[in-house]
N, C-alpha and C positions, 0 to 999 in steps of 0.2 A: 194292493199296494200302489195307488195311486200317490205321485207327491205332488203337491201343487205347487203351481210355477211359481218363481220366485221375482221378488220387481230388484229391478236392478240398483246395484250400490249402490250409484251414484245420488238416489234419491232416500235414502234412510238418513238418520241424523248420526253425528257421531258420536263414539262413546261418549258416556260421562266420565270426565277426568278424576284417575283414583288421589286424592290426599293425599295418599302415603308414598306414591308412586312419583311423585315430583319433590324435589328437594330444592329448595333456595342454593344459588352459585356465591362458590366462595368466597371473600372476600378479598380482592386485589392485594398484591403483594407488597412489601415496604416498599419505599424505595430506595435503600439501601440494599435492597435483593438486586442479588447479582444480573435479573432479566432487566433491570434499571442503567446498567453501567456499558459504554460501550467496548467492546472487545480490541481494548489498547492496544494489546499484542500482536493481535491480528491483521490490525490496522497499521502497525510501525512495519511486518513482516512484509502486508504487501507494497507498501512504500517503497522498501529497501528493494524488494523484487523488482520494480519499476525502475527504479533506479541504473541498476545491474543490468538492466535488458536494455535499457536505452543507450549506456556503455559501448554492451557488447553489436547492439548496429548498429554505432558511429565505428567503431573498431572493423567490422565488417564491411560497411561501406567503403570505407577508406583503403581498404584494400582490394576491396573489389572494384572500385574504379579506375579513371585514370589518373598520373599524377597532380593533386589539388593544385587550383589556380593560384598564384600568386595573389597575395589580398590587394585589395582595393588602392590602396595608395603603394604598393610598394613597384620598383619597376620589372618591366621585363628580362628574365636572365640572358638571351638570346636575341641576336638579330639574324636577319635574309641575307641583308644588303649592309654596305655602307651607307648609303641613300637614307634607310630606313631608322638608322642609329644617328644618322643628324637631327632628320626630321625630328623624332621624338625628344632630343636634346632641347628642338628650337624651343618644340612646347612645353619643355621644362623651364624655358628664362635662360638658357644657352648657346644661341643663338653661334651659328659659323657659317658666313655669310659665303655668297659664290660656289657652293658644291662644286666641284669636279670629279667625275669617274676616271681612277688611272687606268689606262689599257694594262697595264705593266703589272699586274696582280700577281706574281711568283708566291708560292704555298698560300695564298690566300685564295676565299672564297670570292671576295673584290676589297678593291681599296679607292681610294678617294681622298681630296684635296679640298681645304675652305681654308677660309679666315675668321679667327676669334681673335678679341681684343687686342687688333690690327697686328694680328703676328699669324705665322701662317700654324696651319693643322693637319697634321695626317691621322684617318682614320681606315681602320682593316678590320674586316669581319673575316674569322678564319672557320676552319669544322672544327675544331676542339680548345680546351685550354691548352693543351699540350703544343700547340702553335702559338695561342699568344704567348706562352713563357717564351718559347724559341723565340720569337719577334724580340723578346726585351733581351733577349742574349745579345742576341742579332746586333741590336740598336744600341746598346749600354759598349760593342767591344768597338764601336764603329766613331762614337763623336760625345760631345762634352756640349752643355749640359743639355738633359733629357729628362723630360717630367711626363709620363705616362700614368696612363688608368687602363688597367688591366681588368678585363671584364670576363664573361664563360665562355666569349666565342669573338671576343672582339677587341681592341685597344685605339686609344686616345693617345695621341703624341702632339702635345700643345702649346702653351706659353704656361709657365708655373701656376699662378692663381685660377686661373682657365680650368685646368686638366684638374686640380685639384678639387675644384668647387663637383667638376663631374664626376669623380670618385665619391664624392658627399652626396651627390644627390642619386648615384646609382648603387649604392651601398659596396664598390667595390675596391677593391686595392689600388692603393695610389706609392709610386714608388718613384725616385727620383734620384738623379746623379748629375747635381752639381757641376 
């Protein structure tokens, strides 16, 4: 029982392919078959999920930051200084010429002295609204008349068209007593 060696497959030829054994592939589908049509649904659902989730981290963002900046053109709610609420007045077309810091700042944070449209201006940065109200208490039982702009931490005491224009351009309460 000798076998004899065998030559390696790699050199024999390959089968002869059976006839019966290969069938012709079938003929592509309409295209009215649904593997023709894209998955609307699918596509409107993830849409909407997209949607939703972009929502939900603007939502989260916003609360996990800190409080958003004021936009681009609108003014600052707050000031430091009085100093710093002229200044920003000037470069709004407001101009109040001669700054002075009063030494004399009672419940204020500071206060200060200028001239707008050659009439005199007192301005006061205080720590809350709760002092600029006091201030127009203060000011309204004291003398006649009084045109203020009442801001979140600060007030304008000025000549009427003056103080009024700076309520308009700081979006904030302008109140007056004749």
């Amino acid at each position: 029982m000798t076998e004899k060696p065998r030559e390696p497959l790699d050199h024999l030829d390959p089968p002869a392919p059976d006839p019966e054994a290969t069938q012709p592939l079938p003929p592509p589908p309409p295209r009215q078959h649904p593997v023709h049509r894209p998955p609307v649904a699918l596509i409107a659902f993830l849409a909407a999920g997209v949607v939703i989730a972009g929502a939900v981290l603007a939502i989260l963002l916003g609360r996990i930051g800190p409080d958003p900046a004021p936009a681009s053109g609108s003014p600052p709610r707050r000031f430091l200084s009085p100093q710093a609420l002229v200044d920003y007045l000037d470069r709004r077309g407001l101009g109040c010429d001669g700054f002075q810091a009063v030494d004399d700042a009672r419940n204020a944070v500071g206060r200060g002295r200028c001239v707008a449209a050659g009439q005199p201006v007192a301005v006061g940065v205080y720590e809350g609204h709760s002092d600029v109200e006091a201030q127009w208490v203060a000011m309204a039982g004291s003398r006649e008349p009084l045109f203020m702009a009442l801001g979140e931490n600060w007030a304008v005491d000025g000549p009427a068209g003056w103080t009024r224009r700076v309520a308009e351009v700081m979006n904030v309460q302008y109140r007056a007593q004749p």
